[in-house]
N, C-alpha and C positions, 0 to 999 in steps of 0.2 A: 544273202544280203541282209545286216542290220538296218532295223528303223534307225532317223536318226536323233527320234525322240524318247531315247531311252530314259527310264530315271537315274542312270551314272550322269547323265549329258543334261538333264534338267539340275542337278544336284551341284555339278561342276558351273553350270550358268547361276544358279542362286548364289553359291559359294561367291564369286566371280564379282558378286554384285553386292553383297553385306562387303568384300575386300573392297573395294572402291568407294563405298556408302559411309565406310567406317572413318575415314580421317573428316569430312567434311561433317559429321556427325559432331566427332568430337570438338571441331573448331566451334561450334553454335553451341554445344553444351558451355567451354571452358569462355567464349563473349558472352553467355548467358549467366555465366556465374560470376564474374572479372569485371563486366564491364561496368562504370563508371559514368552515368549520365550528368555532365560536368560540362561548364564550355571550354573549350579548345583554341587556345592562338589566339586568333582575333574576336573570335566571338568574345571574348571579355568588354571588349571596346563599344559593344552594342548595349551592355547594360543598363548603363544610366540614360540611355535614349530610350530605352522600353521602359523603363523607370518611369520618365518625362510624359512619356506619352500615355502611361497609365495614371499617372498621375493630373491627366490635360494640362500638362506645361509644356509639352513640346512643341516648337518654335520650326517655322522653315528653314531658317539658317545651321540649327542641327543635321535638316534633312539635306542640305546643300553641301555643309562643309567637304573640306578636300582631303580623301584619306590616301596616303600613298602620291602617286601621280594622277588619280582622278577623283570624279566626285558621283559617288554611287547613289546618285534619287531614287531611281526604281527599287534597288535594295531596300533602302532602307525606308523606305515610302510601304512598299510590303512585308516586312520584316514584321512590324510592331502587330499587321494584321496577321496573319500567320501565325505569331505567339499567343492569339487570343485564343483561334481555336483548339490550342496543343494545352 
C-alpha cells in the first residue's frame, strides 16, 4: 500500500493549482495594465454636480432633479461625499 502523499501527488496538486491560478492571474495583470480610470455612461452626468458642490454652488434642486423615471437624493446627496474622500 502507497502513502497517498507522495511527492508525484503533491507535484500533480501544485501543478493543478498554478493551472487554475494561471488565467485569473492573468486577467488582474492585463485590468492592471489596460485599465482606464475614466467615467463610464452615466457617470459623466454627475460632473458638473461635483463641480457645483466643490465649488459651494450646489443648489437642492440639482440634488432633486428627475434622472430617467426617478429622482436619485440619496445618490447624489452621497456621491459628492464620497468623491472627497477618493
Amino acid at each position: 500500500m502507497t502513502s497517498p502523499n507522495t511527492s508525484k501527488d503533491k507535484a500533480l496538486i501544485f501543478l493543478t493549482a498554478i493551472c487554475c491560478a494561471a488565467p485569473f492571474l492573468y486577467i488582474c495583470y492585463l485590468v492592471n495594465k489596460y485599465a482606464v480610470n475614466v467615467p463610464f455612461w452615466d457617470d459623466w452626468a454627475q460632473i458638473p454636480m461635483i463641480n457645483h458642490f466643490l465649488d459651494g454652488n450646489l443648489e437642492l434642486s440639482e440634488l432633486w432633479a428627475q434622472h430617467n423615471e426617478h429622482r436619485p437624493l440619496i445618490f447624489r446627496t452621497a456621491r459628492p461625499c464620497s468623491d472627497l474622500g477618493s
